[in-house]
MIDOBA-677991 format. One record per residue: residue number from 1; residue in one letter; x, y, z of N, C-alpha, C, CB in turn. Coordinates in steps of 0.05 Angstrom, whole numbers, plus 5000, padded with zeros to 4 digits. Glycine has a CB too. Layout:
<pts>
{NUM; A; {X; Y; Z}; {X; Y; Z}; {X; Y; Z}; {X; Y; Z}}
...
</pts>
This chain:
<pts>
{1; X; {8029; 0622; 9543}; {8017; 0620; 9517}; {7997; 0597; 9516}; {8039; 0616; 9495}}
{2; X; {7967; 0606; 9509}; {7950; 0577; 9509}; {7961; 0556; 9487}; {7917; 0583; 9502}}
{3; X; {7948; 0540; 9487}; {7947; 0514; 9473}; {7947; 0522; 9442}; {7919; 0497; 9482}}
{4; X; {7935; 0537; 9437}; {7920; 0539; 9413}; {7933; 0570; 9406}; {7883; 0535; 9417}}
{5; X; {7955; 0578; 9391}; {7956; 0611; 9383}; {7940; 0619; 9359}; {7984; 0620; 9377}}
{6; X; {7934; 0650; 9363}; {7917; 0653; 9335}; {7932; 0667; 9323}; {7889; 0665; 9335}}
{7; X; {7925; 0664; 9290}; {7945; 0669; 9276}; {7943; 0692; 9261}; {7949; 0650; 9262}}
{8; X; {7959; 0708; 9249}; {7936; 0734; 9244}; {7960; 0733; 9210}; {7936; 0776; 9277}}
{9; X; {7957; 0722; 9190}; {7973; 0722; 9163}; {7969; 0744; 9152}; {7967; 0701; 9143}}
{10; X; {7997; 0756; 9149}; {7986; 0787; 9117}; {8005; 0777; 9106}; {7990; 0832; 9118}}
{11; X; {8015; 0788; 9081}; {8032; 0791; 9056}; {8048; 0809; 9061}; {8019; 0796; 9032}}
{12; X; {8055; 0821; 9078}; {8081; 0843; 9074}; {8085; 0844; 9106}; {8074; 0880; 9057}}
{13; X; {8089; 0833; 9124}; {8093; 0833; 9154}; {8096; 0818; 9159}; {8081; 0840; 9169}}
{14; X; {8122; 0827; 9181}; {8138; 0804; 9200}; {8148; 0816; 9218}; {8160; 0787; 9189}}
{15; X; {8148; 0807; 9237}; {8148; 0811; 9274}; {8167; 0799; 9279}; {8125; 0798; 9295}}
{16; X; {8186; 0814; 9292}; {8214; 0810; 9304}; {8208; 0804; 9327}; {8235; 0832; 9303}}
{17; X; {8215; 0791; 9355}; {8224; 0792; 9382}; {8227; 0815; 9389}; {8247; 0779; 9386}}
{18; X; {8216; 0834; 9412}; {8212; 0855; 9431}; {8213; 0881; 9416}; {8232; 0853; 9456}}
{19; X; {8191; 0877; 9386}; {8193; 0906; 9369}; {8172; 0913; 9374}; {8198; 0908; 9337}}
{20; X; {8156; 0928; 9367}; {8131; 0948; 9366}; {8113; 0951; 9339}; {8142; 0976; 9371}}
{21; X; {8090; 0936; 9332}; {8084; 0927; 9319}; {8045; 0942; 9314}; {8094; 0901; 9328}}
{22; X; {8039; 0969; 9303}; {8017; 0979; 9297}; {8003; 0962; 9273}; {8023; 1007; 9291}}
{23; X; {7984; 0955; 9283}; {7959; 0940; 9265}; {7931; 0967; 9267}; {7947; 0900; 9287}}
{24; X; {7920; 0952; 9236}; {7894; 0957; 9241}; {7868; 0937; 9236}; {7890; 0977; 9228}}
{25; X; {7858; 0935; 9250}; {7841; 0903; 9247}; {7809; 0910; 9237}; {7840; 0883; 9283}}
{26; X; {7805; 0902; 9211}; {7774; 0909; 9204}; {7756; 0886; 9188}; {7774; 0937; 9183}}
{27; X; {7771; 0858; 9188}; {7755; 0844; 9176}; {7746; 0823; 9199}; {7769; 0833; 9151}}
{28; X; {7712; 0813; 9196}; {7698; 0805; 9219}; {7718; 0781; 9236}; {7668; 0793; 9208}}
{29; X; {7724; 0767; 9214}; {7733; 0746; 9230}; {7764; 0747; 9238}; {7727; 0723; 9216}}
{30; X; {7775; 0769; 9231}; {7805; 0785; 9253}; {7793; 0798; 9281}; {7823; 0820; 9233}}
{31; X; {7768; 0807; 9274}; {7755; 0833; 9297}; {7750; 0801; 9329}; {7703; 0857; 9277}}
{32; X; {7733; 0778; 9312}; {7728; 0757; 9332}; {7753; 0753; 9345}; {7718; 0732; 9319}}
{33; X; {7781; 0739; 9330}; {7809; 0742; 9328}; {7820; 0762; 9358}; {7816; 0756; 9296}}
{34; X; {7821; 0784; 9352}; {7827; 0796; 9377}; {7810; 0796; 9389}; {7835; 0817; 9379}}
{35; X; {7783; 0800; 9404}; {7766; 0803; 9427}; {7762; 0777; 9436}; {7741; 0816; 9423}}
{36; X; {7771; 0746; 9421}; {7779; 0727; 9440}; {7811; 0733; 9450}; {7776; 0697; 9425}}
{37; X; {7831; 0744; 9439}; {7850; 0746; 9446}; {7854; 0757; 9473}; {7858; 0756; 9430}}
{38; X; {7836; 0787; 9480}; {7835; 0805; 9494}; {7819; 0798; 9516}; {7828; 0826; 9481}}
{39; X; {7806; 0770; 9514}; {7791; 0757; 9531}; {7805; 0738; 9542}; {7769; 0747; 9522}}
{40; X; {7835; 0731; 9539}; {7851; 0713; 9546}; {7880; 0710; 9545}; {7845; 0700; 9537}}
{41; X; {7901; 0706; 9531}; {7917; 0717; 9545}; {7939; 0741; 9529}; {7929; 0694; 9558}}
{42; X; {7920; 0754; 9505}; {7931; 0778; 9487}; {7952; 0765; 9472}; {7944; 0805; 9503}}
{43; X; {7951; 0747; 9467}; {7975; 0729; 9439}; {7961; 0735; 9419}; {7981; 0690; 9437}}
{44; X; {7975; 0735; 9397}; {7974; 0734; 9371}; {7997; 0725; 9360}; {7967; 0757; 9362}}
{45; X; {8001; 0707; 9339}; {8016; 0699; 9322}; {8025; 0722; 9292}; {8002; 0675; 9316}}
{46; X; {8033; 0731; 9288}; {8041; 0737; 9265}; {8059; 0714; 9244}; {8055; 0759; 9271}}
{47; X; {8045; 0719; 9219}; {8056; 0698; 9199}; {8054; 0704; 9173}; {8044; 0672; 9200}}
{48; X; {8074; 0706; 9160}; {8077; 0713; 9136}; {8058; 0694; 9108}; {8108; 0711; 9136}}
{49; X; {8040; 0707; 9091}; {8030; 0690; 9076}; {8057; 0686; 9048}; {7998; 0703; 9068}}
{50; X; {8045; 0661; 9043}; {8070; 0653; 9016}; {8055; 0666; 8997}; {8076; 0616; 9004}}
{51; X; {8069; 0668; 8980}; {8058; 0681; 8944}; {8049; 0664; 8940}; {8076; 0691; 8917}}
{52; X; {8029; 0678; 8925}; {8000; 0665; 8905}; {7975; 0666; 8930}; {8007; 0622; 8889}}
{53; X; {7983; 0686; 8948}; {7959; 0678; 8975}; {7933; 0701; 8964}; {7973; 0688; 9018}}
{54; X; {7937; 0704; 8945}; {7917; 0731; 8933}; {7884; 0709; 8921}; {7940; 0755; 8895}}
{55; X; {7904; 0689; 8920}; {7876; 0663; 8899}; {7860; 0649; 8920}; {7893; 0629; 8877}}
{56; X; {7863; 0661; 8955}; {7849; 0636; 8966}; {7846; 0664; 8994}; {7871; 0597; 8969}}
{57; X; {7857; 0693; 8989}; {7857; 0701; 9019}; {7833; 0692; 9034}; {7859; 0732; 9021}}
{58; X; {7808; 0697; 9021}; {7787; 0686; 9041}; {7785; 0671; 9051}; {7770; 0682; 9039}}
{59; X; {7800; 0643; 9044}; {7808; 0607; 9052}; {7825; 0616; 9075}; {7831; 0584; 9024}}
{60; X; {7845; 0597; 9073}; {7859; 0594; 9081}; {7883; 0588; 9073}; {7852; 0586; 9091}}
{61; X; {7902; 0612; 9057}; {7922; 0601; 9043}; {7948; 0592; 9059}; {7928; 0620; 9022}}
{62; X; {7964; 0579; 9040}; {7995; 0571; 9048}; {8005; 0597; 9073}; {8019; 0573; 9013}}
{63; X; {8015; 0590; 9087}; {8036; 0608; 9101}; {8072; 0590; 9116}; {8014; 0622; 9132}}
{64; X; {8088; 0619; 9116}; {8112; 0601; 9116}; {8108; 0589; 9150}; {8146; 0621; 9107}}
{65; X; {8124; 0574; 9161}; {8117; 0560; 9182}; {8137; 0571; 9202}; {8119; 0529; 9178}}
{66; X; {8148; 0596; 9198}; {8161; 0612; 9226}; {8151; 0629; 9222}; {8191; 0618; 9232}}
{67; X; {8147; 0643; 9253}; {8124; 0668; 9257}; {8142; 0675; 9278}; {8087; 0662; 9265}}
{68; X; {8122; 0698; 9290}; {8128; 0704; 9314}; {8110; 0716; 9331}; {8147; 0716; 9313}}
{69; X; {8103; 0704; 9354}; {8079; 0712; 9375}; {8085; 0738; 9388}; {8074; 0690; 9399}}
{70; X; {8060; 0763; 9382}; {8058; 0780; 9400}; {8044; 0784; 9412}; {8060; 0794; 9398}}
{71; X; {8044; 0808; 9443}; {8027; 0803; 9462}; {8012; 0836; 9458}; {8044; 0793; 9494}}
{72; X; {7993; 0834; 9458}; {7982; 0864; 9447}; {7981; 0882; 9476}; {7944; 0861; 9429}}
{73; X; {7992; 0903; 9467}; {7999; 0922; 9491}; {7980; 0946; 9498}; {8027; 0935; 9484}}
{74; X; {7974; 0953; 9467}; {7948; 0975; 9468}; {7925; 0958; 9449}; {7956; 1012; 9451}}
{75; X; {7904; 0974; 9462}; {7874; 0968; 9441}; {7862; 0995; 9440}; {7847; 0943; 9455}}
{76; X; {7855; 0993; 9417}; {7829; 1023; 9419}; {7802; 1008; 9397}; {7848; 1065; 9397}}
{77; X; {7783; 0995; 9416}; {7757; 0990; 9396}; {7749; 1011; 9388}; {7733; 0977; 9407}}
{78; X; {7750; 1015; 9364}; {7730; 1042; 9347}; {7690; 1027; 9346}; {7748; 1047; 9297}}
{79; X; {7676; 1054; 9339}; {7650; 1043; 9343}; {7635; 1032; 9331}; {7638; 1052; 9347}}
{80; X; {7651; 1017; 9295}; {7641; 1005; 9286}; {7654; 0980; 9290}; {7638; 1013; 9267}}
{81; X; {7664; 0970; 9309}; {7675; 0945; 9310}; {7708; 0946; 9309}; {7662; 0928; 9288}}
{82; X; {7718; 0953; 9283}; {7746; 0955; 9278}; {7765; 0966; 9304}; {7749; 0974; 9254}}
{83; X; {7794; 0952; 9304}; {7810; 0961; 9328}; {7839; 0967; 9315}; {7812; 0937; 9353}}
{84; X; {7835; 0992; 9339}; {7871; 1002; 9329}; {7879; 0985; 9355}; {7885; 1046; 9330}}
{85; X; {7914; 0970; 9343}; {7917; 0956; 9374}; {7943; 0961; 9364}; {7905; 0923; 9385}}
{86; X; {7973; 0951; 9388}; {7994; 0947; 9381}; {8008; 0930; 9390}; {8004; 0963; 9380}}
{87; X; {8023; 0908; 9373}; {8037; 0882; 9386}; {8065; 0897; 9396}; {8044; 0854; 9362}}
{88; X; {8075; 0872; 9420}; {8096; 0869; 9425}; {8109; 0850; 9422}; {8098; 0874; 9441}}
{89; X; {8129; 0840; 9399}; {8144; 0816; 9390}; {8145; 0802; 9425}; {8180; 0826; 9371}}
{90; X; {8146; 0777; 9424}; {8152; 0771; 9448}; {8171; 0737; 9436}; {8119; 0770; 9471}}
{91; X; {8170; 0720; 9420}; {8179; 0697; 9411}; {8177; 0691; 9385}; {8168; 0680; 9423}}
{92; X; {8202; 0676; 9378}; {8185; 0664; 9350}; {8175; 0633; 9349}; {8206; 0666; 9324}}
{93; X; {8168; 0622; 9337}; {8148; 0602; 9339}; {8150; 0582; 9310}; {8116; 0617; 9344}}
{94; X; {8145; 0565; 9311}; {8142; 0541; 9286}; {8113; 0526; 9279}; {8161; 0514; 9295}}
{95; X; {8094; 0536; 9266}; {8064; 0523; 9261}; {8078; 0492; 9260}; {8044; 0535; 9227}}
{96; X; {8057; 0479; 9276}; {8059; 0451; 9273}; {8031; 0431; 9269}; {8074; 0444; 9299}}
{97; X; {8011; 0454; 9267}; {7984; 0441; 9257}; {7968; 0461; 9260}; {7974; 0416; 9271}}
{98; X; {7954; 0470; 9238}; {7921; 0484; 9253}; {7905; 0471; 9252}; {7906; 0508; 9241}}
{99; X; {7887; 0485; 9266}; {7856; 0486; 9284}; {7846; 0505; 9265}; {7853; 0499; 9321}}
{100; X; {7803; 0479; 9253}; {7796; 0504; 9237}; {7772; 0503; 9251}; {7796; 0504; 9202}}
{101; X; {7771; 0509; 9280}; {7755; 0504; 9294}; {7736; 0530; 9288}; {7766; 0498; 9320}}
{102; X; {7749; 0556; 9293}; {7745; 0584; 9293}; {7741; 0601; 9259}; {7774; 0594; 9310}}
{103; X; {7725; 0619; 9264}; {7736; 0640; 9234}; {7757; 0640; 9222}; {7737; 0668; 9236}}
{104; X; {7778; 0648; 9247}; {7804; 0651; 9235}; {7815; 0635; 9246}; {7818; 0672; 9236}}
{105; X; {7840; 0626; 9236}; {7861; 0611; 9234}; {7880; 0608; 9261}; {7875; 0623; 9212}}
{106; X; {7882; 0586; 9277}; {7894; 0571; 9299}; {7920; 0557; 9299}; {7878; 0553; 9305}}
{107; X; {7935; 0555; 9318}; {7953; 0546; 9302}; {7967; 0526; 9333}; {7973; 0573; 9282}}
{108; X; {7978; 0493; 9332}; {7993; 0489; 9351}; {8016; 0492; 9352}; {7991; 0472; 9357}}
{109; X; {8035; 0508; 9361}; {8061; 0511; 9356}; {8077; 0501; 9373}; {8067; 0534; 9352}}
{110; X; {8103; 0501; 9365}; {8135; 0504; 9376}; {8150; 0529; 9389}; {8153; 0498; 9353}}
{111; X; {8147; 0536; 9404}; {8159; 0558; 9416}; {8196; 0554; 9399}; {8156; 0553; 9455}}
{112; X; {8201; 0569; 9386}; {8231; 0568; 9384}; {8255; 0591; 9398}; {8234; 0569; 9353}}
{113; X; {8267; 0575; 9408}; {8281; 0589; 9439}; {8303; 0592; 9425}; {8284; 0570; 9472}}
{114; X; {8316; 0628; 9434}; {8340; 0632; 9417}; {8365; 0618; 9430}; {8346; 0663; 9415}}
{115; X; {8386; 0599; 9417}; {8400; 0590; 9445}; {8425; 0612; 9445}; {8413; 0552; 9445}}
{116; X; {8436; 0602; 9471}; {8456; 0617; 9492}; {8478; 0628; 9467}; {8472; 0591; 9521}}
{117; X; {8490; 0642; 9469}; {8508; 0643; 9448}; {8542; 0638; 9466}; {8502; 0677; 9431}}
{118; X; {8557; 0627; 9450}; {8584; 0624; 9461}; {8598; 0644; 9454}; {8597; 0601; 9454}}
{119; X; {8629; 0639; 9471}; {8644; 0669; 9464}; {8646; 0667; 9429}; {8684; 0672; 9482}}
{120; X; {8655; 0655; 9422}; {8647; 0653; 9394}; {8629; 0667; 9377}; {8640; 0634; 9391}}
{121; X; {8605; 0666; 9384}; {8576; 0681; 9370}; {8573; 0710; 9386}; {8543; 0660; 9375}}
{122; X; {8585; 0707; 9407}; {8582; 0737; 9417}; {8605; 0755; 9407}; {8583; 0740; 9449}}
{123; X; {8628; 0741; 9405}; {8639; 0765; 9383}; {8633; 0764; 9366}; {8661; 0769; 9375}}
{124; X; {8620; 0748; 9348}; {8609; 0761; 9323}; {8590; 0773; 9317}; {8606; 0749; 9309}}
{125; X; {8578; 0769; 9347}; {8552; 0792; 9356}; {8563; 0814; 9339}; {8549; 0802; 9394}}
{126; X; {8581; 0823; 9362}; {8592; 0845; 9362}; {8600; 0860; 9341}; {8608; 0843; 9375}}
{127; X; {8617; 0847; 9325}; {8628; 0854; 9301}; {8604; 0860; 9290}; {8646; 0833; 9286}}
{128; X; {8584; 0839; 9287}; {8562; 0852; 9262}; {8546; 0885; 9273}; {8531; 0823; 9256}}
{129; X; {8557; 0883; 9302}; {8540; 0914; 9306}; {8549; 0934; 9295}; {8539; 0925; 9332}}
{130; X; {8579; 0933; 9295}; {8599; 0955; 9292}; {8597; 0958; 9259}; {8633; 0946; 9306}}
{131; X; {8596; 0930; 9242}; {8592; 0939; 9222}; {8561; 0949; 9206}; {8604; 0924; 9213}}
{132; X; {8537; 0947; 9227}; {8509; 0953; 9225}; {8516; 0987; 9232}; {8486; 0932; 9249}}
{133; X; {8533; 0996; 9241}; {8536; 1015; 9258}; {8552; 1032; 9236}; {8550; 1007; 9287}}
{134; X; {8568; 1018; 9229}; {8576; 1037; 9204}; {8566; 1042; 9175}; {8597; 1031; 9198}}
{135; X; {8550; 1011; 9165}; {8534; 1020; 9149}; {8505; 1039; 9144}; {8533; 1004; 9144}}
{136; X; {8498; 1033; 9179}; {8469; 1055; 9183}; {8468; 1072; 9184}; {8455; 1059; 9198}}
{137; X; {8504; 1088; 9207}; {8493; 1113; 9224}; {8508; 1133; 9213}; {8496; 1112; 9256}}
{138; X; {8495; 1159; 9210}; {8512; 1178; 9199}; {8540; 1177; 9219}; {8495; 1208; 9199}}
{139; X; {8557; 1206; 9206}; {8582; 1201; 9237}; {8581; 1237; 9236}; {8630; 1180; 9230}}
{140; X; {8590; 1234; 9255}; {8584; 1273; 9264}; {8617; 1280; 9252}; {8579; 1285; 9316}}
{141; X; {8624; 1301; 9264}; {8641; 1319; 9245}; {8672; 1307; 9267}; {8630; 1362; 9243}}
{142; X; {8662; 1305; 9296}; {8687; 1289; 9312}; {8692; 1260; 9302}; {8679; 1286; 9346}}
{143; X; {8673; 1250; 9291}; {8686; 1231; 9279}; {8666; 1204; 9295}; {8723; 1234; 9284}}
{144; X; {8645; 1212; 9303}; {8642; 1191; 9335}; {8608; 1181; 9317}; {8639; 1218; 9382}}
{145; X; {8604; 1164; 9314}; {8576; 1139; 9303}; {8554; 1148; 9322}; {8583; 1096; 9310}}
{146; X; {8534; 1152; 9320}; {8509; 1166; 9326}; {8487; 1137; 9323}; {8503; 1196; 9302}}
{147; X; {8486; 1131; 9345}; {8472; 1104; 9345}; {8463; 1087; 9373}; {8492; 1086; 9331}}
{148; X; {8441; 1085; 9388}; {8436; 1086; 9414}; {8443; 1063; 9424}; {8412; 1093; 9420}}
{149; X; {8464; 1074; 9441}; {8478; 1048; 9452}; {8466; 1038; 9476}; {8508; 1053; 9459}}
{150; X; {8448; 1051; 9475}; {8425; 1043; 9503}; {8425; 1011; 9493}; {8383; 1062; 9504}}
{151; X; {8412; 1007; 9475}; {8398; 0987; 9456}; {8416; 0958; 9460}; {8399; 0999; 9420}}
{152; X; {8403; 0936; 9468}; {8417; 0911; 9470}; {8433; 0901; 9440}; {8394; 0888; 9479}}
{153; X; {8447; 0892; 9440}; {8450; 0877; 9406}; {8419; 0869; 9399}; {8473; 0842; 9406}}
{154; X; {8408; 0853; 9418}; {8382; 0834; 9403}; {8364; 0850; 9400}; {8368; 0810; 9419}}
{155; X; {8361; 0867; 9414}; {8343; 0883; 9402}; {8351; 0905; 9385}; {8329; 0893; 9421}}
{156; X; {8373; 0912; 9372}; {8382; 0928; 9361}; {8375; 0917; 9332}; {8408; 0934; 9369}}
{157; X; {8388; 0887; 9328}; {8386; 0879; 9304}; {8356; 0874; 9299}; {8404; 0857; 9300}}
{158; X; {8334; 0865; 9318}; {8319; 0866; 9306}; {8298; 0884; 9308}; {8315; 0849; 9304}}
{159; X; {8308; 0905; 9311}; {8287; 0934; 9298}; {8301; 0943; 9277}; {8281; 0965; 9320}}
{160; X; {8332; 0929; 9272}; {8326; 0942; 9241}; {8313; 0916; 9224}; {8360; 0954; 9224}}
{161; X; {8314; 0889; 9228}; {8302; 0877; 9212}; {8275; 0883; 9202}; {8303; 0857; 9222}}
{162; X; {8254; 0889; 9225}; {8230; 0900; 9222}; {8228; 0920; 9214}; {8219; 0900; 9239}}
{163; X; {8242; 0944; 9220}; {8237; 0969; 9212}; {8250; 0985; 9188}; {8241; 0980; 9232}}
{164; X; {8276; 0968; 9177}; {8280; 0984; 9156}; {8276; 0969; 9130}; {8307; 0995; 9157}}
{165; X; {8272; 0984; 9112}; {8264; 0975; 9084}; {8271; 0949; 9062}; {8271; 0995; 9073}}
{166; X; {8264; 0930; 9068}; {8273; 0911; 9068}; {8245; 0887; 9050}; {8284; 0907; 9099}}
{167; X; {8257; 0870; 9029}; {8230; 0851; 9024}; {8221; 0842; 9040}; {8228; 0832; 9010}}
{168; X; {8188; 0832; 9042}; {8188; 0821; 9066}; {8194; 0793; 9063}; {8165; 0825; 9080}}
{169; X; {8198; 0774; 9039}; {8209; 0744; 9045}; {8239; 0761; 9051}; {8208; 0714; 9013}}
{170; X; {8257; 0776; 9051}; {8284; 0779; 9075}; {8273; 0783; 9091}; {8307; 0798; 9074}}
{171; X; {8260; 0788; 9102}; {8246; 0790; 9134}; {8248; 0764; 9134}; {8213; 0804; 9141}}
{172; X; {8230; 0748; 9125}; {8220; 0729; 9138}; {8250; 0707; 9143}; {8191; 0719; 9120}}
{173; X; {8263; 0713; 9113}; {8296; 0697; 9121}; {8311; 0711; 9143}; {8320; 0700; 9093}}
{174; X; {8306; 0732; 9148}; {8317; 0739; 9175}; {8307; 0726; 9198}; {8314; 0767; 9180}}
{175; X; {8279; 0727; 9203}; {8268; 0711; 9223}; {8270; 0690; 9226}; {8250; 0711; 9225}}
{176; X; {8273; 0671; 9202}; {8282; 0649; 9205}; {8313; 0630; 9214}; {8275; 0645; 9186}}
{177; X; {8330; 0652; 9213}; {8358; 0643; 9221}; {8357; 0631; 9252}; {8380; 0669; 9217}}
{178; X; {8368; 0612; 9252}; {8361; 0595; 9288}; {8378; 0609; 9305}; {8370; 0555; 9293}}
{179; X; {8390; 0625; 9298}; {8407; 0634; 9326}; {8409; 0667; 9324}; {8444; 0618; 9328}}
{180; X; {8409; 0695; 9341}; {8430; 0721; 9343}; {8440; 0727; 9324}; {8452; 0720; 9359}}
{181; X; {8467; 0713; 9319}; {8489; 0718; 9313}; {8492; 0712; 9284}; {8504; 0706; 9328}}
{182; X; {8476; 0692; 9278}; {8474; 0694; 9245}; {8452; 0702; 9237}; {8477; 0669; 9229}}
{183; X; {8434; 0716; 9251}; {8415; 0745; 9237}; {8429; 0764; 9228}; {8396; 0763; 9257}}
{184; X; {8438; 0762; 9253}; {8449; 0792; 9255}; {8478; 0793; 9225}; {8464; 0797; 9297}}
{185; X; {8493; 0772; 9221}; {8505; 0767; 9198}; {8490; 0764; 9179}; {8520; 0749; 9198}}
{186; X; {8467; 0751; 9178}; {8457; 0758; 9140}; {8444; 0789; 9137}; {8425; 0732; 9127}}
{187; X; {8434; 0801; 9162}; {8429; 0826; 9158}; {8449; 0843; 9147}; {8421; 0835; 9180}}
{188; X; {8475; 0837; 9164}; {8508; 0858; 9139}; {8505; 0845; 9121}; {8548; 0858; 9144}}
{189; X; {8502; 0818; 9112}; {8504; 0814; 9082}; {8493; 0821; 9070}; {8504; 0799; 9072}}
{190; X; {8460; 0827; 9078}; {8437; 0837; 9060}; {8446; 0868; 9052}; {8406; 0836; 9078}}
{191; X; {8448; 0878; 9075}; {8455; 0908; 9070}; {8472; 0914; 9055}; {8463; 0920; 9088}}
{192; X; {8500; 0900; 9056}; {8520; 0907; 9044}; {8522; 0905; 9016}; {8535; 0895; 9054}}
{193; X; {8500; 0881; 9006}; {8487; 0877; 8981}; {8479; 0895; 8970}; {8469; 0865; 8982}}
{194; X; {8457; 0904; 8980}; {8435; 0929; 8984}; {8446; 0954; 8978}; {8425; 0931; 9014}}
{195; X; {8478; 0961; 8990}; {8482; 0988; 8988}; {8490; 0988; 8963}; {8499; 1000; 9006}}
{196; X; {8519; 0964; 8965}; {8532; 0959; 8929}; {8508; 0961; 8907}; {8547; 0922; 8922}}
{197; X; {8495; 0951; 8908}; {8472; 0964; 8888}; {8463; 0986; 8875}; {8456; 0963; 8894}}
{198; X; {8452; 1004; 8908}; {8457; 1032; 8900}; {8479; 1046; 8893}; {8451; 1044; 8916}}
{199; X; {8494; 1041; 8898}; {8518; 1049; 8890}; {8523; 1048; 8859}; {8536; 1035; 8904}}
{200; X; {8521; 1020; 8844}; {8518; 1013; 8819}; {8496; 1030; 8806}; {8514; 0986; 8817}}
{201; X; {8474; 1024; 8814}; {8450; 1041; 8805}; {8458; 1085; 8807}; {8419; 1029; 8834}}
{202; X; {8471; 1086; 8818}; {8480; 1115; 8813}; {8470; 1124; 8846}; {8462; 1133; 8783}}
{203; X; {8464; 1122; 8863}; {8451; 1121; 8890}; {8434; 1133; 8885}; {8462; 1129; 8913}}
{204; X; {8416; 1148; 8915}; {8397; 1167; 8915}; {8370; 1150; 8929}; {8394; 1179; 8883}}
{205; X; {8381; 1129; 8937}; {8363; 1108; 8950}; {8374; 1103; 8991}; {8371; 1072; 8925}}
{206; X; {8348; 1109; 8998}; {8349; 1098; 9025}; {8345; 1068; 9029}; {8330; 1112; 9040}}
{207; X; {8351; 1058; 9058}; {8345; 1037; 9069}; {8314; 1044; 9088}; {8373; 1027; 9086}}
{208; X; {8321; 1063; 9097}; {8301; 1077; 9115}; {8276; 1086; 9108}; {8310; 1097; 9123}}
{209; X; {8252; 1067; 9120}; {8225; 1076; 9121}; {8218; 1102; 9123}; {8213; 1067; 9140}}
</pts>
């Protein structure tokens, strides 16, 4: 990762660790943004803007200070400039100063490294799968959870962080938890929240994009 990551802020997106991440990039100084990117080593930062970022988007407004760097996997330049591209979560990260050297927004960061988990946090890994597993997945008629066990825990929990329907400040409190094992626990709490609701509300509501 160079010295300097670039930062790419929206209002409703957040980038998990090793998810899959479709952009479309059409404003000049995002278009500069990736074709230095693509000229070096394909990072991008993702970072959530704070509310009230609607009074300054052209500036440079507030953003929260955990992100997460992806490495762009596809590009397609269209012929007016604009690019379809797609990240790959690869870290999350801590702004610790920008650079307003550039159009867009720079940033020096903190790499934040998930640590090791003990037997401790790995059973609770676990537990929170089984109960992600029962609140997500349909169950067939043998009775058996329909849910790809290919899938690591870490990456399990966070493609649903990213991918299912969710605010994005809970995204971003998801991303922000320092360890696995208590994502992956406020994610059952969120949910479990989430369903009791519908439930109260009369249901008829998905989680699912």
């Amino acid at each position: 990762m160079s010295d300097l990551l670039p930062l790419f802020p929206l209002p409703n997106v957040v980038l998990f660790p090793n998810v899959f991440l479709p952009l479309h990039i059409f404003e000049p100084r995002y278009r500069e943004m990736v074709a230095d990117a693509l000229s070096s080593d394909r990072m991008i930062g993702m970072v959530l803007l704070r509310p009230g970022w609607d009074r300054d988007y052209e500036g440079r407004p507030p953003v929260y200070p955990i992100g997460c760097s992806g490495v762009i996997t596809h590009v397609d330049r269209l012929q007016d400039g604009r690019y379809n591209l797609v990240l790959r979560g690869v870290e999350r990260f801590r702004v610790l100063r920008e650079d307003h050297a550039k159009p867009y927004r720079r940033a020096a960061i903190e790499p934040l490294v998930e640590p090791t988990l003990d037997r401790r946090g790995r059973d609770g890994l676990r537990t929170c799968r089984a109960k992600l597993e029962s609140l997500l997945t349909p169950v067939d008629r043998a009775g058996d959870v329909k849910m790809p066990s290919t899938m690591t825990d870490e990456d399990l929990v966070h493609a649903l962080a990213q991918y299912l329907d969710l605010e994005p400040l809970e995204k971003q409190a998801l991303l922000e938890q320092a360890s696995l094992d208590a994502r992956a626990q406020s994610l059952v709490e969120l949910l479990e929240m989430k369903m009791l609701a519908m439930k109260t509300a009369g249901g008829g509501s998905t989680l699912a994009h």
